[in-house]
C-alpha positions, 0 to 999 in steps of 0.5 A, a space after each residue: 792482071 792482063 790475059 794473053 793466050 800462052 803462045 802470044 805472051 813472050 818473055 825477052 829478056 830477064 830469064 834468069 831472074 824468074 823462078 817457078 812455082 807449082 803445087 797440089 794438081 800442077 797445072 798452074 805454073 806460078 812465075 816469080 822475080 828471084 830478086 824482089 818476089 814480084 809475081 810477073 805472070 802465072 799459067 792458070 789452072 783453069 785455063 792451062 792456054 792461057 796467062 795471067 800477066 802483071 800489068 806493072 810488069 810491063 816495061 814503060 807501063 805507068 799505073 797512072 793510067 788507070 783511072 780510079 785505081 789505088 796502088 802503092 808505088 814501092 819504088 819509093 820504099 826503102 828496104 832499111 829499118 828506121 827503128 833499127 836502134 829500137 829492135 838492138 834492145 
């Protein structure tokens, strides 16, 4: 996750695809990709001037900048059941 001041992060492009999520105090305001579930970004509670960034989010950003970092990288995860045949049974 990456901080930025909530009038500095902009979203260009790809509105329609984000969802909100709030709940209990909503202050925080929770931001979903409607697709595939990511969490994009959050305003937080404790910092309402503030947001927290999915730095994988980020077009042209490569995890592999990130020296000493695990991560999986989902692109390469197919959304089909192998054991398809089992759970027929």
């Amino acid at each position: 996750m990456g901080s930025a001041p909530i009038d500095l992060l902009k979203i260009i492009s790809g509105q329609k695809f984000i969802s909100t999520y709030q709940w209990n105090t909503n202050i925080a305001e929770h931001y979903f990709c409607k697709i595939c579930g990511i969490n994009t970004h959050h305003k937080r509670r404790s910092n309402p001037n503030e947001y927290g960034y999915n730095i994988a989010c980020i077009e042209g950003f490569k995890m592999s900048w990130i020296e000493n970092a695990p991560y999986v990288d989902n692109t390469k995860m197919s959304l089909v059941n192998s054991n398809k045949d089992k759970l027929k049974k």
